[in-house]
C-alpha positions in Angstrom: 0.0 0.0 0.0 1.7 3.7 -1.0 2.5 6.0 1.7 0.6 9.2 1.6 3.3 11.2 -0.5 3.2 8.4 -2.6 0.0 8.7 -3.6 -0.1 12.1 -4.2 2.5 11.7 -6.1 1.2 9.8 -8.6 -1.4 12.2 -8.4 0.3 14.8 -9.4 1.6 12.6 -12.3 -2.2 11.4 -12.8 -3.1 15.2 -13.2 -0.3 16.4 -15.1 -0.9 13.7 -18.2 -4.4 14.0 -17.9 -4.0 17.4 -18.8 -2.3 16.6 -21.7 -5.0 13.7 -22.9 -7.8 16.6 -22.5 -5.9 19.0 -24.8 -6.0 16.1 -27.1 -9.6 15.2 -26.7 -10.4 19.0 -27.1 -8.6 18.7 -30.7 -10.8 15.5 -31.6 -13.8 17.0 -30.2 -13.6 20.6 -32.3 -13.3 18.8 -35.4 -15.8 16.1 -34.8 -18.4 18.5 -33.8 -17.9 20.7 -37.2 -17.2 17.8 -39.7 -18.6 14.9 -37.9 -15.3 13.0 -38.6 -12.7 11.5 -36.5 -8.9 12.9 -37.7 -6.6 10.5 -37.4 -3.9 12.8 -38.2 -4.2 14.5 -34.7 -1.5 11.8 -33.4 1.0 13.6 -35.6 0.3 17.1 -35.1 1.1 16.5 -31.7 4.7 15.0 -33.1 4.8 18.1 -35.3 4.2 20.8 -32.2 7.3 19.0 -30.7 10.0 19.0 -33.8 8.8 22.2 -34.4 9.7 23.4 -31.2 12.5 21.8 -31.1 13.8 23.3 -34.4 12.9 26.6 -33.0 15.2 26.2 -30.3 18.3 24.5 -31.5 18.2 26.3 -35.6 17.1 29.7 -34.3 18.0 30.1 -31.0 14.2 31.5 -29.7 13.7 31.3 -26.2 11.5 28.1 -24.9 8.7 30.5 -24.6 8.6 31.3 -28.2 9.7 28.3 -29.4 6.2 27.6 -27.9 4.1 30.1 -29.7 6.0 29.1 -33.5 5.1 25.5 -32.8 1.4 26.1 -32.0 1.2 29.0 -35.0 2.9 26.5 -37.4 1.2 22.9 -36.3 -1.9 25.3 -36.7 -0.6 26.5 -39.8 -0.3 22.9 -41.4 -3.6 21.8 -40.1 -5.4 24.5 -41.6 -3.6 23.4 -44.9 -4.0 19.9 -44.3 -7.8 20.2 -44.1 -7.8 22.8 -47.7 -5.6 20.3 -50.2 -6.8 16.5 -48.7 -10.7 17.2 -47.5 -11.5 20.0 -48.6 -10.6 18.7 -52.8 -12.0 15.6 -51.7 -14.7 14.2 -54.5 -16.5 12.6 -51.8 -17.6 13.9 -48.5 -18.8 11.1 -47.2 -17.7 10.8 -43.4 -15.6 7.6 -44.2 -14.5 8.8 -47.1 -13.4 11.8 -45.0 -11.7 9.7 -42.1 -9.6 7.3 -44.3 -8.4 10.9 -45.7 -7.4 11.2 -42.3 -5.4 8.6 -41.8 -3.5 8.7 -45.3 -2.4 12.3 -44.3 -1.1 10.5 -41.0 0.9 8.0 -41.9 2.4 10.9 -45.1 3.1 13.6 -41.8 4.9 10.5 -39.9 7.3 9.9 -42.8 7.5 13.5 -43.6 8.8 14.0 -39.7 11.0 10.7 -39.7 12.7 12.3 -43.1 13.2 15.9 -41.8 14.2 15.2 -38.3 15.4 11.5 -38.5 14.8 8.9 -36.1 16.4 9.6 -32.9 15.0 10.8 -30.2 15.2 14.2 -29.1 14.7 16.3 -26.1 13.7 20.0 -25.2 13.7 21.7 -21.7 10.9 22.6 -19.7 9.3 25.8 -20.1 10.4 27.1 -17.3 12.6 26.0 -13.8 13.8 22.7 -13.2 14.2 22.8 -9.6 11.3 20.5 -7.8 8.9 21.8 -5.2 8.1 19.5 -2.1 4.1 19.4 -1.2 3.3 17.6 1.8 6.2 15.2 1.3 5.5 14.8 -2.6 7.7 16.4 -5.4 6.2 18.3 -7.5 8.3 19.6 -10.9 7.7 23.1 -12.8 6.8 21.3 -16.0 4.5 19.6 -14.4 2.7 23.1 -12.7 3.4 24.8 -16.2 1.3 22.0 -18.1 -2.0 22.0 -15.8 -2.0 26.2 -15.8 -1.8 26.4 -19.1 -4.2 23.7 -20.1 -6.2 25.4 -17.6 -5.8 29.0 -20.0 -6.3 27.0 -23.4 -9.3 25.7 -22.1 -10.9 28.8 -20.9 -9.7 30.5 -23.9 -11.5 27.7 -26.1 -14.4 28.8 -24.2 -14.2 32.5 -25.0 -13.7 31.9 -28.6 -16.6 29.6 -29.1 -19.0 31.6 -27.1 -17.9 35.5 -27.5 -16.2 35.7 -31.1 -17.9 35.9 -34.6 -15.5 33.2 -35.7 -16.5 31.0 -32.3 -20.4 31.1 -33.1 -19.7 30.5 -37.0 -18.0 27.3 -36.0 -21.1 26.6 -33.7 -23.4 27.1 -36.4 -21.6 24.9 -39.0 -21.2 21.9 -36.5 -25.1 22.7 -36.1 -26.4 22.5 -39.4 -23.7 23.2 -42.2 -26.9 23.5 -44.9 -28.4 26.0 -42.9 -25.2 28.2 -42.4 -24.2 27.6 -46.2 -27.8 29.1 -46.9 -27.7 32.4 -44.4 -24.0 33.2 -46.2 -21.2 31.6 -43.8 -18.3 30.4 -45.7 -18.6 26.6 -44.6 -15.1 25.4 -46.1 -12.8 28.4 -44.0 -14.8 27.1 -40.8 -14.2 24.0 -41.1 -10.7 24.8 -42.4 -10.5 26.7 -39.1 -11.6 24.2 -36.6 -8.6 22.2 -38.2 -6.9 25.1 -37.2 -7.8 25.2 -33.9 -7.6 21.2 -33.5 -3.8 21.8 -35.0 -3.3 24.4 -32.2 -4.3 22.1 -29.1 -2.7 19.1 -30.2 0.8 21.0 -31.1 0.9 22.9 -27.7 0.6 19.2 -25.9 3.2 18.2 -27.9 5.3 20.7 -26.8 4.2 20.7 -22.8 4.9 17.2 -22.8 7.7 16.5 -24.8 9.9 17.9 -21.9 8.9 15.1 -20.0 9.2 12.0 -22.2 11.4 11.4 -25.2 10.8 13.4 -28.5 10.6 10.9 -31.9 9.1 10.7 -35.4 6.5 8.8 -33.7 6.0 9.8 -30.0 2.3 11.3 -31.3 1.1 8.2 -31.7 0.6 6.7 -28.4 -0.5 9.8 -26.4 -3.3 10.5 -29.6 -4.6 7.1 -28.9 -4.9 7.9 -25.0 -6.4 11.1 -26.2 -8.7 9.1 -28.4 -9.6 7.3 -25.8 -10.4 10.2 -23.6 -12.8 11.6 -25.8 -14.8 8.5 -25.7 -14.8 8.2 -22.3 -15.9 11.9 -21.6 -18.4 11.3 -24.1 -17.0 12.2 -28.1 -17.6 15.8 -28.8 -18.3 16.9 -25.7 -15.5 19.8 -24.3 -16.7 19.2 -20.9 -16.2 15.3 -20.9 -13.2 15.8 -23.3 -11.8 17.6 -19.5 -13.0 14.9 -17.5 -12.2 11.7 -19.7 -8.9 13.3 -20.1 -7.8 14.0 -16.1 -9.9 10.3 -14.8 -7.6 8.8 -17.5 -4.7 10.1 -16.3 -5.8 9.4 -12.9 -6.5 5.7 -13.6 -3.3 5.1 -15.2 -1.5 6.7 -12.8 -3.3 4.4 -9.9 -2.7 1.6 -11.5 1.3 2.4 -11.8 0.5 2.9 -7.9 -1.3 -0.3 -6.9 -0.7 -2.8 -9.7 2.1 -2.1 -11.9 3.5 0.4 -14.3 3.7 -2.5 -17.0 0.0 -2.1 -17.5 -0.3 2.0 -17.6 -0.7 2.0 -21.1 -2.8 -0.8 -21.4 -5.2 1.0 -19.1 -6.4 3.5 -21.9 -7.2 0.6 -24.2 -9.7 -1.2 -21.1 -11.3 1.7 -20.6 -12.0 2.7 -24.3 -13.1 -1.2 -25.0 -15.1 -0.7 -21.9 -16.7 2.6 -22.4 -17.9 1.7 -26.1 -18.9 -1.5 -24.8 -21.2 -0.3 -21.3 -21.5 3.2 -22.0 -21.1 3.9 -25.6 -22.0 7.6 -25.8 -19.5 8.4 -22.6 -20.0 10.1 -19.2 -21.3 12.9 -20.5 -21.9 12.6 -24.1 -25.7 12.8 -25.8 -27.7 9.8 -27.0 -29.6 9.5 -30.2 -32.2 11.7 -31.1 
């Protein structure tokens, strides 16, 4: 049985890649909720938000702090683009049609890293401090504070955008009824070119939070967008608010498991729980049935 700063430390380590898993839900979720599709080629935009980063850094010398802001405006960047020459041309729109799109661009952006930036793995350095802080007998690291405040931020910002901008309500309205929006005048294909955008955004800046923490490679994107994946399901797909909490009880239950039954089966937890979810509970804690 763990001590009491031993469980809160893996608490702290539940919380902080939680965090991270919600960001990534959050990027399913926006373009799910405009296109009805899922994009497979999140998993690599998260990669991409790292390299980038990491380019930033080591080619042009910017400080971490805007090494952070060129990987979100450039992951956001190729998104956007992403979404205009593959769906967008597509002669098909068809949701699978759409998804298997998707994926082709995924496994095109994996090689396209692995050629650019080879296959070693890489490293950058936290955003900020390295020096730990003791709570109640746990250790608590900088990166670690830096990724839950600014999850915290995108989130609330997410909010703000969809709820008090022009842009934020047009997205709303395509992911309502595109017909209906394409009839009143909104231009349909830079909304949903956007809400690539802004899934390129989230899933770049977790690739950069958390890349400080684990090992940077071609293909480190693909396991953290499946426990992302994952999240969204359990939270209930499409939904911000169960994106949040799929994300952090993921985190949590991986976490506990490292705690009281063994880090060999962390990983493997995210896989249960998505086999459970769309097995008990297909539509998620919090997601909505069928109308």
């Amino acid at each position: 049985m763990p001590s009491f700063p031993d469980l809160l430390q893996f608490t702290f380590a539940g919380v902080t890649s939680g965090a991270i898993y919600a960001l990534i839900a959050l990027g399913f979720g926006v373009v799910h909720n405009t296109m009805g599709i899922v994009n497979f080629a999140q998993v690599d935009l998260i990669t991409l938000g790292g390299m980038i980063a990491y380019t930033a850094l080591n080619a042009l010398g910017l400080p971490m702090g805007a090494a952070l802001v060129t990987a979100v405006a450039g992951v956001t960047a190729v998104a956007m683009l992403l979404e205009r020459l593959t769906l967008r041309v597509s002669r098909s729109q068809a949701p699978m049609i759409l998804i298997f799109l998707t994926i082709g661009a995924s496994v095109a952006m994996r090689g396209g890293i692995k050629i650019i930036w080879g296959k070693n793995p890489m490293a950058l350095p936290p955003l900020w401090g390295e020096t730990p802080m003791k709570v109640l007998g746990a250790t608590l690291m900088p990166q670690a504070v830096w990724i839950i405040v600014i999850t915290a931020l995108s989130v609330l910002l997410l909010v703000a955008f969809f709820r008090y901008t022009r842009a934020g309500l047009a997205v709303r309205a395509v992911a309502d009824n595109p017909e209906a929006a394409a009839v009143v005048g909104l231009p349909v294909g830079t909304v949903k070119a956007l809400s690539f955008g802004l899934a390129g955004a989230v899933g770049g800046l977790a690739g950069v939070l958390i890349t400080p923490i684990t090992t940077l490679s071609f293909d480190v994107g693909v396991l953290l967008g499946l426990k992302g994946f994952a999240a969204a399901i359990l939270g209930g797909f499409g939904s911000f608010p169960g994106a949040i909490l799929g994300g952090l009880l993921l985190g949590l239950l991986e976490s506990m498991t490292s705690a009281f039954v063994s880090s060999s089966y962390k990983d493997v937890m995210a896989f249960a729980v998505l086999l459970a979810v769309l097995f008990f509970m297909p539509n998620g804690l919090m997601g909505k049935g069928e109308e």
